[in-house]
C-alpha positions in Angstrom: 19.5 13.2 -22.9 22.1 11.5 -20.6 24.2 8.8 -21.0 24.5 5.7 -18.5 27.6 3.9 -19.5 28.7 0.4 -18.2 32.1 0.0 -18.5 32.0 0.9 -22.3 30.5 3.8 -24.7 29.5 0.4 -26.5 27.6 -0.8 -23.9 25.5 1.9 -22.9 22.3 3.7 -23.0 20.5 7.1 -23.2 18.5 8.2 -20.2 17.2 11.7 -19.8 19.4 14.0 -17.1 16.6 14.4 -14.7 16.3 10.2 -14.4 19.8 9.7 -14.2 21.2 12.1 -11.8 18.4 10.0 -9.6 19.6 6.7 -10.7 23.5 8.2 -9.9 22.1 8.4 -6.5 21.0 5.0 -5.8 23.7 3.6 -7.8 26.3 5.2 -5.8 25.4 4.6 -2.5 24.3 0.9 -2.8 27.9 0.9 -4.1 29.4 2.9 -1.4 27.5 -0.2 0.8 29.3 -2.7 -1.6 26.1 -3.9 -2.4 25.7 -5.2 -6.1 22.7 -5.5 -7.5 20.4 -5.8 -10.9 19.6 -2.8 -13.2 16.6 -3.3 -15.8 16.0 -0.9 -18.6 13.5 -1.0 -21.2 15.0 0.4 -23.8 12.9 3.0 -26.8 13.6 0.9 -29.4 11.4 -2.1 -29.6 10.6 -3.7 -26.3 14.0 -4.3 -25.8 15.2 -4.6 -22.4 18.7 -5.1 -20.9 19.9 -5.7 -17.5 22.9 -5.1 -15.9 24.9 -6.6 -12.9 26.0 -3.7 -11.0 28.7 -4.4 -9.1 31.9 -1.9 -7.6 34.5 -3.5 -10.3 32.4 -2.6 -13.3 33.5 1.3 -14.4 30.3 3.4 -14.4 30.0 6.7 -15.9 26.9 8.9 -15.8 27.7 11.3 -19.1 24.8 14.6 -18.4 23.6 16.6 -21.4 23.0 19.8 -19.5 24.6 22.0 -17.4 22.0 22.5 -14.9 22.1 19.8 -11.8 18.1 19.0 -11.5 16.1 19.0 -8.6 15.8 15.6 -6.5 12.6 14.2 -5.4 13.9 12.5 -2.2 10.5 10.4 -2.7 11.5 9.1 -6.0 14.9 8.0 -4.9 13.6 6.3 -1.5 11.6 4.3 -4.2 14.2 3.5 -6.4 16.4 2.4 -3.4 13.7 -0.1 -1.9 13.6 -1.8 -5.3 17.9 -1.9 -5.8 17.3 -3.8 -2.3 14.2 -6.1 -3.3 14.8 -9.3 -5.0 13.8 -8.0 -8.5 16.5 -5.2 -8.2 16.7 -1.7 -9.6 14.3 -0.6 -12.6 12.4 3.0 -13.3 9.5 3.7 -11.9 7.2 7.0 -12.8 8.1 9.6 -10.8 6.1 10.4 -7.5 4.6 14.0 -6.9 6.4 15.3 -4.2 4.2 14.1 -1.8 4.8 10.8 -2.5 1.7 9.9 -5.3 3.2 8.8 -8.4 2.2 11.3 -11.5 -0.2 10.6 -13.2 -0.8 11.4 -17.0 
């Protein structure tokens, strides 16, 4: 399990490596487009659900529990990216097969 840290280890949350290093990719370039946006997470622990205004002056750090970069499904990031850019902004979705059908099961 990863780490997604807005500006403070106090305000952060655990995500697993292979969701954030997707996440860091969206993240980073709507930022390196100076575009802020929303981030929702549900959280594990009892339905609770935070959002975050993500935004260039905010310090971000993605803290990864392996050592091993995962593989990126360019699908599942062109998905994440339409909803940073939608009027809802950025949540996770299920990851799609690599042909673009979300898993199922």
């Amino acid at each position: 399990m990863g780490r997604f840290i807005y500006d403070t280890l106090g305000n952060s949350v655990e995500i697993d490596d292979r969701t954030l290093a997707h996440l860091r990719i969206v993240i980073m370039n709507k930022l390196r487009r100076s575009e802020p946006f929303m981030f929702d997470i549900d959280l594990p622990r009892g339905g609770e659900r935070r959002s975050y205004w993500i935004h260039p002056s905010v310090p971000l750090q993605f803290h990864f529990s392996g050592s091993r970069q995962p593989r990126i499904n360019r699908h599942w990031v062109e998905e994440l990216m339409q909803g940073a850019s939608g009027p809802n902004g950025l949540s996770l979705l299920p990851e799609p097969t690599d042909d673009g059908a979300p898993e199922v099961g």
